[in-house]
gemmi code that builds the backbone of each chain (N, CA, C; Angstrom):
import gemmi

chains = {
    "A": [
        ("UNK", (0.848, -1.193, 0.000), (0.000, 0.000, 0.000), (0.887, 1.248, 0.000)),
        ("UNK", (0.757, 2.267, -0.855), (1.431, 3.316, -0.970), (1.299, 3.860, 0.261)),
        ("UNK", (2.716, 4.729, 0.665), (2.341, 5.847, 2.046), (3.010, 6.988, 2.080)),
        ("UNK", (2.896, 7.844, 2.413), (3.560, 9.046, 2.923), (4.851, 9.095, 3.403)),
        ("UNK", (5.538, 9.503, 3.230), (7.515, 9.302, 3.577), (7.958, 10.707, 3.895)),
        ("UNK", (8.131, 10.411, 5.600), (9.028, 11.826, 6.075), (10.747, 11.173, 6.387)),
        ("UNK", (11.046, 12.877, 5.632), (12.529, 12.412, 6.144), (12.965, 13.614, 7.155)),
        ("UNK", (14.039, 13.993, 7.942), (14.494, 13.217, 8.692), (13.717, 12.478, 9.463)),
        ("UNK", (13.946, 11.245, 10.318), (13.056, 11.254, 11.657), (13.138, 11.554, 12.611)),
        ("UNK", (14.568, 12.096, 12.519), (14.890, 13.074, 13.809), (16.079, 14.081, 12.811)),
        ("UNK", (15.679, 15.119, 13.599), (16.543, 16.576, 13.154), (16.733, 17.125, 14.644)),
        ("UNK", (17.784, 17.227, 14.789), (18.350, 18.242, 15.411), (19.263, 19.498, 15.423)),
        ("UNK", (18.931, 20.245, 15.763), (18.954, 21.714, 15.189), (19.290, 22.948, 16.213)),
        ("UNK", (20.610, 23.938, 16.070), (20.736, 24.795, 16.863), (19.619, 25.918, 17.159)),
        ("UNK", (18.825, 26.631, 18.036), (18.253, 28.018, 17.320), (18.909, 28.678, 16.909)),
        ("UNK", (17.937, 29.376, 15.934), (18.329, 30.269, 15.028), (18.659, 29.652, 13.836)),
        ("UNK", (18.467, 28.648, 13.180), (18.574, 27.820, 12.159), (17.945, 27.727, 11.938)),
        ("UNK", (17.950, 27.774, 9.874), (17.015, 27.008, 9.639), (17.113, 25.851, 9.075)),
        ("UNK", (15.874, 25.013, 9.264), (15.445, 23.385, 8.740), (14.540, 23.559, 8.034)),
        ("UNK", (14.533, 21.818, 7.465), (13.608, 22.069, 5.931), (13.153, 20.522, 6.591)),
        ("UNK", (11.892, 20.111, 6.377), (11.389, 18.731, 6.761), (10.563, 18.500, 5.572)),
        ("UNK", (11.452, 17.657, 5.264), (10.609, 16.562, 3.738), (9.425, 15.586, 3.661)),
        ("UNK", (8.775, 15.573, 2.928), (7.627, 14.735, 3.090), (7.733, 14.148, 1.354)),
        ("UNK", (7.113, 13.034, 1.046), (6.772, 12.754, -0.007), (5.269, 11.832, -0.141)),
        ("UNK", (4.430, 12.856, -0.708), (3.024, 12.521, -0.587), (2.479, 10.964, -1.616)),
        ("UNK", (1.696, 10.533, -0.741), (1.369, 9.435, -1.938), (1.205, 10.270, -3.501)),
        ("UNK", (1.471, 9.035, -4.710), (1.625, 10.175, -5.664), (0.617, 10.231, -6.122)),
        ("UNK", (-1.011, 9.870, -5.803), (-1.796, 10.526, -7.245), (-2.444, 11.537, -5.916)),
        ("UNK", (-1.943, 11.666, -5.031), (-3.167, 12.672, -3.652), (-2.769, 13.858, -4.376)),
        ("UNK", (-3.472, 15.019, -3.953), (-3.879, 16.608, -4.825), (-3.702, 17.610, -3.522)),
        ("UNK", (-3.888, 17.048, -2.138), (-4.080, 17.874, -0.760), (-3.025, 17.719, -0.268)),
        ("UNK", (-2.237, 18.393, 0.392), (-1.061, 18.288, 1.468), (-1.233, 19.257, 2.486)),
        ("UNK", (-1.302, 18.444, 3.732), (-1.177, 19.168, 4.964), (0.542, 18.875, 6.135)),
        ("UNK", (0.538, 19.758, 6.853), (1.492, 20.183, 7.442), (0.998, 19.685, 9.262)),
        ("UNK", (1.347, 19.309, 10.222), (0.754, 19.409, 11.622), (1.834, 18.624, 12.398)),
        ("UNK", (1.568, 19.371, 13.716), (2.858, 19.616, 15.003), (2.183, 18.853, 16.072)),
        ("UNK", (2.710, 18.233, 16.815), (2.653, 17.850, 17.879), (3.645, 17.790, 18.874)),
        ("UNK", (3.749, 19.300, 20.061), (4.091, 19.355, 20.857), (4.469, 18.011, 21.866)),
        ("UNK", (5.228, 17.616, 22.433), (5.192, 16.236, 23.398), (4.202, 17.059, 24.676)),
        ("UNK", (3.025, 15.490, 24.687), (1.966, 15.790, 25.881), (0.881, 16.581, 25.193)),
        ("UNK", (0.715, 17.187, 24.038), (0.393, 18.480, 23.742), (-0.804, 17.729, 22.329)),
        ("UNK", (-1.490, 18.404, 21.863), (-2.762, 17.657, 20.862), (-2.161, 17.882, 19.470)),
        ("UNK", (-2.565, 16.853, 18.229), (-1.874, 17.291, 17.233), (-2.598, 18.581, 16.631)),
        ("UNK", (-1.866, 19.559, 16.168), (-2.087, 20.836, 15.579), (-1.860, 20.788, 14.020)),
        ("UNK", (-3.144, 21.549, 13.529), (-2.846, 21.758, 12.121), (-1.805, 23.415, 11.845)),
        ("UNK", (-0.933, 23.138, 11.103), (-0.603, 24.432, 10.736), (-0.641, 24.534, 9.384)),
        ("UNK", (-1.286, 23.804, 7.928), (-1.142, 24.580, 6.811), (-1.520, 23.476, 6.134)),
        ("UNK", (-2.542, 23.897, 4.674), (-2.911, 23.139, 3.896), (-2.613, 23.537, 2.438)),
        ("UNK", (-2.510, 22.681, 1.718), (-1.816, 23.606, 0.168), (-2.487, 21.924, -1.146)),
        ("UNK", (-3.130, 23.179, -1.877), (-3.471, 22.508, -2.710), (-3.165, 23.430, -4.312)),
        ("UNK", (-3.239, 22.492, -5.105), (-2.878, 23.683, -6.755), (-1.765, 24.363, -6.565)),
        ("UNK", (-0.866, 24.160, -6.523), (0.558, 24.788, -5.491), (0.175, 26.382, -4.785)),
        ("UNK", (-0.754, 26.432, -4.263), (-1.209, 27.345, -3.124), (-1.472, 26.981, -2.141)),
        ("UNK", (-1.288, 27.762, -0.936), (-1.685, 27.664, 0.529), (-2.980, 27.740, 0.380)),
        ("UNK", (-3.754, 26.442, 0.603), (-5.630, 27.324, 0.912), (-6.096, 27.008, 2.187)),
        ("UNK", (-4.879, 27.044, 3.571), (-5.824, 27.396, 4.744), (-4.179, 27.392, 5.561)),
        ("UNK", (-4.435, 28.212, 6.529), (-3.092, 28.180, 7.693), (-3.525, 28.457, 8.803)),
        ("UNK", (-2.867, 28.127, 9.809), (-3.387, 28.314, 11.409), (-2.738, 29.686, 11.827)),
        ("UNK", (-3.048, 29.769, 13.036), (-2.505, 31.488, 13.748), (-0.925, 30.557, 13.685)),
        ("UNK", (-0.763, 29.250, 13.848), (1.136, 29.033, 14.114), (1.573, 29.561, 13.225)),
        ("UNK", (1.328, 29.209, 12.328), (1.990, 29.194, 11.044), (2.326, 30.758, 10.189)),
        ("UNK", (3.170, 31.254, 11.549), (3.721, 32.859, 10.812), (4.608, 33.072, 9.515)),
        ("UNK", (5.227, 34.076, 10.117), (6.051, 34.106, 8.871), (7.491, 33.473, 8.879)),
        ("UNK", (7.694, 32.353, 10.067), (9.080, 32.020, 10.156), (8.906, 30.304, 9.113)),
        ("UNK", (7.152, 29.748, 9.124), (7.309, 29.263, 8.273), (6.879, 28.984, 6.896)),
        ("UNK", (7.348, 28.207, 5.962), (6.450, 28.301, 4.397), (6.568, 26.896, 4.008)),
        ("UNK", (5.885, 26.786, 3.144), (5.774, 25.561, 2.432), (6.158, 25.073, 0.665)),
        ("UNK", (6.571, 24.389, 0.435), (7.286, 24.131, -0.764), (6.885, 22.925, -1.425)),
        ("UNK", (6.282, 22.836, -2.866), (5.680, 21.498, -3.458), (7.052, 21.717, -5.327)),
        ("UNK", (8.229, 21.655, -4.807), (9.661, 22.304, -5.822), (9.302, 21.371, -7.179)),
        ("UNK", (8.890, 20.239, -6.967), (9.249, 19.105, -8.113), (8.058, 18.313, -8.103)),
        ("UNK", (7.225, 18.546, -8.092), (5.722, 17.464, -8.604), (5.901, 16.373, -7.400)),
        ("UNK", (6.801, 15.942, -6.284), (6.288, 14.874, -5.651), (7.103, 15.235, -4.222)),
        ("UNK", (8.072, 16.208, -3.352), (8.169, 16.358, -2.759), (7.549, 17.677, -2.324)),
        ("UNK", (7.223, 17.821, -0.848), (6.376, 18.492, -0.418), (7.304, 19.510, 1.240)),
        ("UNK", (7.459, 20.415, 1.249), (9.010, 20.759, 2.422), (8.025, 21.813, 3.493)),
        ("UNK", (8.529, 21.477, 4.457), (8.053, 22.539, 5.464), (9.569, 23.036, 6.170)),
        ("UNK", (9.819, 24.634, 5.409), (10.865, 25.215, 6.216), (10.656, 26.445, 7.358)),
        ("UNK", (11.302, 25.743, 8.283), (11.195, 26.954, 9.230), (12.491, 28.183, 9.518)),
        ("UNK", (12.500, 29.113, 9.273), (13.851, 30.462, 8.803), (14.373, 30.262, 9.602)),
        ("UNK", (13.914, 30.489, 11.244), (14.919, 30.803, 12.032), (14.541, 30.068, 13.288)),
        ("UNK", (14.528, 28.998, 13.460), (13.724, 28.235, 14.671), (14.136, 28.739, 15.961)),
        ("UNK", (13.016, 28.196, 17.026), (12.927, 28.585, 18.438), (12.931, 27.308, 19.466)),
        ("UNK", (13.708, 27.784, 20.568), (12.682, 26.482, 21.314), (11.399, 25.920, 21.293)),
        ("UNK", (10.412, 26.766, 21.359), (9.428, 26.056, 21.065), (8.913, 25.832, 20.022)),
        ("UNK", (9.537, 25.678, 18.910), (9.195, 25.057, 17.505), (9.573, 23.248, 17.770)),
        ("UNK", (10.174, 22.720, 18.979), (10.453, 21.302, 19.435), (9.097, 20.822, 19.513)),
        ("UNK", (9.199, 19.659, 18.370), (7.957, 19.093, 18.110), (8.053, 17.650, 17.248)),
        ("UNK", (6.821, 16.862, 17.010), (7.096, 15.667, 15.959), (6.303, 16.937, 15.099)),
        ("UNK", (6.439, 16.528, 13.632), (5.888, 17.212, 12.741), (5.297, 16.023, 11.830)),
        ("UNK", (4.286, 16.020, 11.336), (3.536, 15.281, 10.511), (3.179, 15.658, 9.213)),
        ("UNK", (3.719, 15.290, 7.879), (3.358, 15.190, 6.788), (1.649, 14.405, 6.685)),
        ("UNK", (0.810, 15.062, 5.965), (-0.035, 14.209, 5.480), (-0.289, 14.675, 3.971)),
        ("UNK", (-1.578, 13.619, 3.742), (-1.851, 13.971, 1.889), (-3.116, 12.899, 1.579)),
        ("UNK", (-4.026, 13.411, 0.871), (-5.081, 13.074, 0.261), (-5.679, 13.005, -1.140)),
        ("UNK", (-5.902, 12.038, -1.657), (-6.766, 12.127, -3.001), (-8.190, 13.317, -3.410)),
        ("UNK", (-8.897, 13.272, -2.370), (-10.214, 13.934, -2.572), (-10.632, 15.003, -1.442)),
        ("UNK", (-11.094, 15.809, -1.455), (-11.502, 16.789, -0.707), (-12.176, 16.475, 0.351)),
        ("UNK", (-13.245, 15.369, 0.593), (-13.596, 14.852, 1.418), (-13.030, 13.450, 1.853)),
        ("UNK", (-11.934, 13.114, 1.728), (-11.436, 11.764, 1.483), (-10.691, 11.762, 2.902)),
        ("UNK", (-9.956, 10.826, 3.810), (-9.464, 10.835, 5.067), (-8.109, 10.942, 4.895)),
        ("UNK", (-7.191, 11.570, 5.374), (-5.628, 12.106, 5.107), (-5.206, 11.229, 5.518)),
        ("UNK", (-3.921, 10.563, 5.255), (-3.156, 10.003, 4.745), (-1.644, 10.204, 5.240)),
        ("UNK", (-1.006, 9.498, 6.708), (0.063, 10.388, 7.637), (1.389, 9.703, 7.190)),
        ("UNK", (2.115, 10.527, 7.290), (3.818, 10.229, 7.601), (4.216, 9.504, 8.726)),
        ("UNK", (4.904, 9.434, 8.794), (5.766, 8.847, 10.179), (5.898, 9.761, 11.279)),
        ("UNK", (6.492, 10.884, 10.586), (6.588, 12.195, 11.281), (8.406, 12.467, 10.981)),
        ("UNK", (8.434, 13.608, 11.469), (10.310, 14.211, 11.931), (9.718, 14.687, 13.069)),
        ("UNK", (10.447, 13.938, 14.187), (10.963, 14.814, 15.498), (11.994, 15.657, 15.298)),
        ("UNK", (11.224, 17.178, 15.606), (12.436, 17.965, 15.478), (12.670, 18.930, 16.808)),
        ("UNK", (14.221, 18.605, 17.096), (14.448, 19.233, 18.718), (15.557, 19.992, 18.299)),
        ("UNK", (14.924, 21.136, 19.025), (15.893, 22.665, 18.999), (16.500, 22.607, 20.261)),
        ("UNK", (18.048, 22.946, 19.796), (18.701, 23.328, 21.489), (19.319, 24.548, 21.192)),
    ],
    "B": [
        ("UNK", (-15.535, 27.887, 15.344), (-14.240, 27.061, 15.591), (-14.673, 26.055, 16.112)),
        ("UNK", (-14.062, 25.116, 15.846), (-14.497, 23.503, 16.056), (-13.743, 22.935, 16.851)),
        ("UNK", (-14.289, 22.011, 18.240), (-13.442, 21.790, 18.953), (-14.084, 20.107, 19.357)),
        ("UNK", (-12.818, 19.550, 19.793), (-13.119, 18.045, 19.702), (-12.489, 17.224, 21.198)),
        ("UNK", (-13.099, 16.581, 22.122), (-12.604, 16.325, 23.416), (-12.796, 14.871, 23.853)),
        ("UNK", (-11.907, 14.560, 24.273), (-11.585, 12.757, 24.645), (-10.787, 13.349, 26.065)),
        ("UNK", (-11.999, 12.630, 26.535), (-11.905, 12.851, 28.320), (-11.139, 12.049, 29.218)),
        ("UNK", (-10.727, 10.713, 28.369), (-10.030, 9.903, 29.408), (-8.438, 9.703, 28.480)),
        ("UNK", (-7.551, 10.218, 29.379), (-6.493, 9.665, 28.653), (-5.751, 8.705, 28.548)),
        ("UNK", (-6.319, 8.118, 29.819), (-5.870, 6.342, 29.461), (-6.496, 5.495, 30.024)),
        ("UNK", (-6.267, 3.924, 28.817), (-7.685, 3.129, 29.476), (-6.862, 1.745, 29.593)),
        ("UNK", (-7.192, 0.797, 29.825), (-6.712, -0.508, 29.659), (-8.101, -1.533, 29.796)),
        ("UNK", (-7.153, -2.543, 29.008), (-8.295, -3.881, 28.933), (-7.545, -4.716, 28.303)),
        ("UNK", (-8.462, -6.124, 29.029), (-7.916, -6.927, 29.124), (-8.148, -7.479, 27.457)),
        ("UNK", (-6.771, -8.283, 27.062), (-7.142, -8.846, 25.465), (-8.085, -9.568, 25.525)),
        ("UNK", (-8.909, -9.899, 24.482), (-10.154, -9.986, 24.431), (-11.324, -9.477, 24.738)),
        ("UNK", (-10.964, -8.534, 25.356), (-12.439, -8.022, 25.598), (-12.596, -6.873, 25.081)),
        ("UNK", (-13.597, -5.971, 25.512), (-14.518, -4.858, 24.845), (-13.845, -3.615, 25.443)),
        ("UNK", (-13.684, -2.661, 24.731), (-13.491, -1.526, 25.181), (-14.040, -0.285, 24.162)),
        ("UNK", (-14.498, 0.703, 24.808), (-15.173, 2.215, 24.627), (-14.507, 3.282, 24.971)),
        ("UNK", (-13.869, 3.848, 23.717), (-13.465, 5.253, 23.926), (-13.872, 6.306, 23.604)),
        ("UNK", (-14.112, 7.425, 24.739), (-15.250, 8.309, 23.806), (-14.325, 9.588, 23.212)),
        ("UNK", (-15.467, 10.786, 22.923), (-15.537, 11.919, 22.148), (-16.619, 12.437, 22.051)),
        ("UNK", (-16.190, 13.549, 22.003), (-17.782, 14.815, 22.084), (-16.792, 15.790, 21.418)),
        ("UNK", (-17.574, 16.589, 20.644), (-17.013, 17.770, 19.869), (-18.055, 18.727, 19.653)),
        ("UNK", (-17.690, 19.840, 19.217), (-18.621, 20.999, 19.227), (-18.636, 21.255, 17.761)),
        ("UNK", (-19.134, 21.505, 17.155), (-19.284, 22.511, 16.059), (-20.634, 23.186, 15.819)),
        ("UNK", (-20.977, 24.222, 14.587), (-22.060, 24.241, 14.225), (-22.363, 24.504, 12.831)),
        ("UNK", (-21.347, 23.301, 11.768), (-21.702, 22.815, 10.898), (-22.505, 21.804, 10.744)),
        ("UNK", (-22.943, 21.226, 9.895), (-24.110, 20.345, 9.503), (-23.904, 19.544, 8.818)),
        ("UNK", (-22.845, 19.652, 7.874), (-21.899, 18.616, 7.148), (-20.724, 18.320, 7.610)),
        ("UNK", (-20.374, 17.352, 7.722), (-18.803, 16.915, 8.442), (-18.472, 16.153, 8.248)),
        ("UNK", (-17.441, 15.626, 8.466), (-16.875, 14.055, 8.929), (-15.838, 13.582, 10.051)),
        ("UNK", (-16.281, 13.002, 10.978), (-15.380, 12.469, 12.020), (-14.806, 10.958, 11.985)),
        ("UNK", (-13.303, 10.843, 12.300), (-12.693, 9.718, 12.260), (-12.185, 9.680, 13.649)),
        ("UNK", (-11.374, 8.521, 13.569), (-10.286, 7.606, 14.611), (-8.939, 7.100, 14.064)),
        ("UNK", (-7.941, 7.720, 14.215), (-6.595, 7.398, 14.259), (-5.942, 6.967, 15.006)),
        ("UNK", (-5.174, 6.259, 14.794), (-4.588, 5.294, 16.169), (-2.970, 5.201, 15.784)),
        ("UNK", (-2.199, 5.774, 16.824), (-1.015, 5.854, 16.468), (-0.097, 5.164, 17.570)),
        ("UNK", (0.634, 4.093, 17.009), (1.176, 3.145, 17.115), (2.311, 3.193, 18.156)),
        ("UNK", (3.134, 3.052, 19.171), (4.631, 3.754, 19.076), (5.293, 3.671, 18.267)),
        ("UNK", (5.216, 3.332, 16.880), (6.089, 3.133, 15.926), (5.478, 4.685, 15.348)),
        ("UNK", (4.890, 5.341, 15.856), (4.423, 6.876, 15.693), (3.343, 7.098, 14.932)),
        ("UNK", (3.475, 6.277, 13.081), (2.245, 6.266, 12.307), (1.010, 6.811, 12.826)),
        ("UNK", (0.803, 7.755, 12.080), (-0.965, 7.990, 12.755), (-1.970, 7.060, 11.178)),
        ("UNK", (-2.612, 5.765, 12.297), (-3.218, 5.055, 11.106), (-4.373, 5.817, 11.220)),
        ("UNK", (-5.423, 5.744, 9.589), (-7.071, 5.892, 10.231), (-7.507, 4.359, 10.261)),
        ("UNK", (-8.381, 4.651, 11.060), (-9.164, 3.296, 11.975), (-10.419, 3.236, 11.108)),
        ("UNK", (-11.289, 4.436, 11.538), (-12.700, 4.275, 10.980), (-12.861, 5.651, 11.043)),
        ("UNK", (-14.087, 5.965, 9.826), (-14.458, 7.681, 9.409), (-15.855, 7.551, 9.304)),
        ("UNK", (-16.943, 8.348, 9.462), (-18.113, 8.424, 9.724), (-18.525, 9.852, 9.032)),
        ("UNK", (-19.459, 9.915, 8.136), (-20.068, 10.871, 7.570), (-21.295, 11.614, 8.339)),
        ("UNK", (-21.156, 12.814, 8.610), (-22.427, 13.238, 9.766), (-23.806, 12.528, 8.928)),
        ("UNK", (-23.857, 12.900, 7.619), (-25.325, 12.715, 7.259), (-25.365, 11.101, 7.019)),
        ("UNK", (-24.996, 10.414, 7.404), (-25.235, 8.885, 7.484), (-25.758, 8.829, 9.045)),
        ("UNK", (-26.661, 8.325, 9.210), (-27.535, 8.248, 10.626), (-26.976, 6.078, 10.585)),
        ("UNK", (-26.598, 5.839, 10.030), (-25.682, 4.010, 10.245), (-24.594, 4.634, 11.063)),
        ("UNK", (-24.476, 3.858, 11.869), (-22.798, 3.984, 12.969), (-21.684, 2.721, 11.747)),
        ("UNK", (-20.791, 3.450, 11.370), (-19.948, 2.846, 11.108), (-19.267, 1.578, 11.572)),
        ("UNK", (-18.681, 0.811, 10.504), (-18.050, -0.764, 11.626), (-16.841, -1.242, 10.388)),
        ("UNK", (-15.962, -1.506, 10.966), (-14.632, -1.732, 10.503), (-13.820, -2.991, 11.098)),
        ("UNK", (-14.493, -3.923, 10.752), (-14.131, -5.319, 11.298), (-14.386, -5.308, 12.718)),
        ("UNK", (-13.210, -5.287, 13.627), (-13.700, -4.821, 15.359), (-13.888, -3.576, 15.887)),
        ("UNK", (-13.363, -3.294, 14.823), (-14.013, -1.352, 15.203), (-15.188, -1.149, 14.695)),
        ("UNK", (-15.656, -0.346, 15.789), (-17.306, 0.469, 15.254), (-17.248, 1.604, 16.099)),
        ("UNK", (-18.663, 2.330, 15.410), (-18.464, 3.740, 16.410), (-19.929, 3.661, 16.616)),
        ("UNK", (-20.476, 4.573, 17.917), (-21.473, 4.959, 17.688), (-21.582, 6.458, 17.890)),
        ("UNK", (-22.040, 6.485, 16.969), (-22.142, 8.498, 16.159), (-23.750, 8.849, 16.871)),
        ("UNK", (-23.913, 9.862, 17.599), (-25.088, 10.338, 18.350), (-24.879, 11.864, 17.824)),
        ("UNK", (-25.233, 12.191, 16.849), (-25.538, 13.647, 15.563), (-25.852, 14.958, 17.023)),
        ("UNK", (-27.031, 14.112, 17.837), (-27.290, 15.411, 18.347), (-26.993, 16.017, 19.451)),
        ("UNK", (-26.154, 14.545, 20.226), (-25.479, 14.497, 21.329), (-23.869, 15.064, 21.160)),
        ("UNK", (-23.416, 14.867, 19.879), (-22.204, 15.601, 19.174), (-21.073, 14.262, 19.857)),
        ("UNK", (-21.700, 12.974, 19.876), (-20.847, 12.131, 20.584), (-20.307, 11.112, 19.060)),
        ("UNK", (-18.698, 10.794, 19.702), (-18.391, 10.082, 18.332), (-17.808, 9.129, 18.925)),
        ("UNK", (-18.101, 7.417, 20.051), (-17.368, 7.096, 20.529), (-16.890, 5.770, 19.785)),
        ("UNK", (-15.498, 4.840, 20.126), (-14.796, 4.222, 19.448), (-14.901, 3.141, 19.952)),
        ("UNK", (-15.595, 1.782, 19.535), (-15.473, 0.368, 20.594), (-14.966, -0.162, 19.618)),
        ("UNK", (-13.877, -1.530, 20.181), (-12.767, -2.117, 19.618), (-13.446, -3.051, 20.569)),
        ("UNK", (-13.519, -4.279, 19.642), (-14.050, -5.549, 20.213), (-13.012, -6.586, 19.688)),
        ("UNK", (-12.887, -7.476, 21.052), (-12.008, -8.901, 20.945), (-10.617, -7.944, 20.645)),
        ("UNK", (-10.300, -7.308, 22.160), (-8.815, -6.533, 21.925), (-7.278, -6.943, 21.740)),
        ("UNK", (-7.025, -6.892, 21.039), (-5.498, -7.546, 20.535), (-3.999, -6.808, 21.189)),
        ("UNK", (-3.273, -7.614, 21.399), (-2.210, -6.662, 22.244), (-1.887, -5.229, 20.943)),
        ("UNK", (-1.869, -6.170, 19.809), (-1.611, -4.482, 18.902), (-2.298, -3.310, 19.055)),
        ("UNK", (-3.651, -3.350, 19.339), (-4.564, -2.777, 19.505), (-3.539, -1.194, 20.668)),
        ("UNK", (-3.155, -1.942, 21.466), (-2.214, -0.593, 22.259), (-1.744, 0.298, 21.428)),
        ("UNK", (-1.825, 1.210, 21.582), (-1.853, 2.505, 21.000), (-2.375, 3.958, 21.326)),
        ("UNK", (-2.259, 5.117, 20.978), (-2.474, 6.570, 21.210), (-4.309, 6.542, 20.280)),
        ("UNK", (-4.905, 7.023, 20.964), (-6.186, 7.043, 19.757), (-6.705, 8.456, 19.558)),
        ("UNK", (-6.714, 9.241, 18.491), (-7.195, 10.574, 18.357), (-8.253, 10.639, 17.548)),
        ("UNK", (-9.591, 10.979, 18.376), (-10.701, 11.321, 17.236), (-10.617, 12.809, 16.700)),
        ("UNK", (-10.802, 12.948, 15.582), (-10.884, 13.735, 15.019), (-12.102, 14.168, 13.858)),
        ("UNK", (-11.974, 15.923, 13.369), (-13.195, 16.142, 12.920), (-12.556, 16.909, 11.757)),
        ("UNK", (-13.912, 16.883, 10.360), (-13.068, 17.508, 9.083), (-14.212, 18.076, 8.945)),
        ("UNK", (-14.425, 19.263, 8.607), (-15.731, 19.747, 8.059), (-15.828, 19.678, 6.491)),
        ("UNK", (-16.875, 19.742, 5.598), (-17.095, 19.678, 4.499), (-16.826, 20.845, 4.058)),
        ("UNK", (-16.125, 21.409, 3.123), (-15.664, 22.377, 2.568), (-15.427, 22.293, 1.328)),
        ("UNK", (-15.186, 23.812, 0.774), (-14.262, 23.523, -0.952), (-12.934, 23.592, -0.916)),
        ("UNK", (-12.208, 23.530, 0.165), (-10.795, 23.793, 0.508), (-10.399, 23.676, 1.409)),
        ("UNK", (-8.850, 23.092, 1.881), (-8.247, 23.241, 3.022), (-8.872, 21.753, 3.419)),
        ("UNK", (-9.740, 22.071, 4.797), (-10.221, 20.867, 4.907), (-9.936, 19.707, 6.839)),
        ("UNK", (-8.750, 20.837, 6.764), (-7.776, 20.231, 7.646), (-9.023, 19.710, 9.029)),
        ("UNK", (-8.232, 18.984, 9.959), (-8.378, 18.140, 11.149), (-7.830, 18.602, 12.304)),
        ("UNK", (-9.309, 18.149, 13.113), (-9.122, 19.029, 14.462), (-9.242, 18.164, 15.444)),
        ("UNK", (-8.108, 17.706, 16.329), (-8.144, 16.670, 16.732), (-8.015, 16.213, 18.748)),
        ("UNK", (-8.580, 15.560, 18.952), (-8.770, 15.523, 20.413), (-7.370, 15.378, 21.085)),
        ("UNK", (-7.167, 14.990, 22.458), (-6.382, 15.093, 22.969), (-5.835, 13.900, 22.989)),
        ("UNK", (-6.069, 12.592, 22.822), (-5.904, 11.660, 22.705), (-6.436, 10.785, 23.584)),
        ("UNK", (-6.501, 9.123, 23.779), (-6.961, 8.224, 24.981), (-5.081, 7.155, 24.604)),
        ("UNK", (-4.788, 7.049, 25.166), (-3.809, 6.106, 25.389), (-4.225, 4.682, 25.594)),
        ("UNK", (-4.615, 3.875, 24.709), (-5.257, 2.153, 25.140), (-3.683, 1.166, 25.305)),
        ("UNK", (-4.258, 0.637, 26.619), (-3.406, -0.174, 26.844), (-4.147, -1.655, 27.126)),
        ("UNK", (-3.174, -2.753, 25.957), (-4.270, -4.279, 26.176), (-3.107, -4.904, 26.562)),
        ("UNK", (-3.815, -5.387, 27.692), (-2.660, -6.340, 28.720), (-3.285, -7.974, 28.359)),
        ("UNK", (-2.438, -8.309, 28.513), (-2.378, -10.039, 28.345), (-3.074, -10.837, 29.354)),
    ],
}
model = gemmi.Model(1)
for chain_id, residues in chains.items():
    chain = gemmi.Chain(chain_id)
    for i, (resn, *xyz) in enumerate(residues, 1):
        res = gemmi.Residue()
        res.name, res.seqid = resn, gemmi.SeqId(i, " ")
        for name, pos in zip(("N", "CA", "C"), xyz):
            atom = gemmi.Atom()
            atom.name, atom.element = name, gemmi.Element(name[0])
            atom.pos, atom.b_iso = gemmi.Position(*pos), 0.0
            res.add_atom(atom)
        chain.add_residue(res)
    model.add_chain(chain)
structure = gemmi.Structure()
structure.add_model(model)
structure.setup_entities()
C-alpha cells in the first residue's frame, strides 16, 4: 500500500537555524497538509496547500514558516529561524479527494537546542 | 471554531475483551466528517474508521465500530475482541465539508493499553 515518507526522523537543530522537513506525498493525492505535535500536547494543524497554493493556515503558522511542493512529488516545510518552542514531531499528510481521510507520515521529530 | 474532546487519557483492557473510547465535539456545521486514528509507538498515525455526519448508520470496521449520536455531538470508538496491537495513542478527530483546506481538528488523545 502506498504511504507518505518523512525524512528526517529526527533533526536536530541549533536556534536560530534554519530546517527544511521533507515529506513525499502518496503520488496521485492533490491535498497536502502540514501538523505539530508538541510532546503531551494535541496534534495541531498548521497549513494546507493545494494547486501549489496555501488554501488554509493556522494562527502558528507565521512568517518564520512556508511551504514548498519544488518538483511534482516532494512536499518541504521550512522553518527560517527556529525557536525552542518550535520542538515538536511534525507530521506530513496527503489526500486524493476533498472529502477523502488524510493520509500520515511517520513524522520528523524535530528538537531545537 | 471547532473543537473536539476525549476525556479519558488512558484506558486498559484486558485482550479480548470490549473496550469504549469516547468523544464529544462541538461545532455548528451540519456537514462533516469524524474519524479515529490510532497511532502506534512506531508513531504512524493510522485511520481506523471515518463516519459521515449525514449517514444516521454507525460505522463498523471489522472490530471497530463507532457509535455516532448527531445530536449528542458524541463520536465514541469500541474495539471488540482486543489484541495486544490494539495498544496505542487514539485521536478522534473532525473535518468539516468544505471547498478547501479541509484540515483536522483533533482531540487530545486516549492512550489504550491491552494487557495479556
Amino acid at each position: 500500500e502506498p504511504e507518505v515518507t518523512q525524512t528526517p526522523s529526527h533533526q536536530v537543530t541549533q536556534m536560530g537555524q534554519e530546517v527544511i522537513l521533507r515529506c513525499v506525498p502518496i503520488s496521485n493525492h492533490l491535498y497536502f497538509y502540514w501538523y505539530r505535535q508538541i510532546l503531551g500536547q494535541k496534534v495541531e494543524f498548521l497549513v494546507s496547500f493545494y494547486n501549489n497554493e496555501i488554501s488554509e493556515k493556522s494562527e502558528i503558522f507565521d512568517d518564520q514558516f512556508s511551504v514548498e511542493r519544488p518538483d511534482g512529488s516532494n512536499f518541504t516545510l521550512k522553518i527560517r529561524s527556529t525557536k525552542l518552542e518550535d520542538s515538536a514531531m511534525y507530521f506530513c499528510a496527503s489526500k486524493w479527494g476533498l472529502n477523502q481521510p488524510q493520509h500520515f507520515g511517520d513524522g520528523t521529530r524535530l528538537s531545537i537546542l | 471554531a471547532q473543537t473536539v474532546t476525549q476525556s479519558q487519557p488512558e484506558m486498559s483492557v484486558q485482550e479480548a475483551e470490549t473496550v469504549t473510547l469516547s468523544c464529544t465535539y462541538d461545532t455548528s456545521e451540519s456537514n462533516y466528517y469524524l474519524f479515529w486514528y490510532k497511532q502506534p509507538p512506531s508513531r504512524q498515525m493510522i485511520l481506523v474508521i471515518r463516519q459521515e455526519a449525514y449517514k444516521q448508520q454507525n460505522a463498523t470496521e471489522n472490530r471497530f465500530s463507532v457509535n455516532f449520536q448527531k445530536a449528542a455531538k458524541s463520536f465514541s470508538l469500541k474495539i471488540s475482541d482486543s489484541q495486544l496491537g490494539d495498544t496505542a495513542m487514539y485521536f478522534c478527530a473532525f473535518m468539516k465539508q468544505e471547498t478547501s483546506g479541509s484540515r483536522l481538528t483533533f482531540g487530545e488523545g486516549t492512550q489504550l493499553t491491552v494487557n495479556p
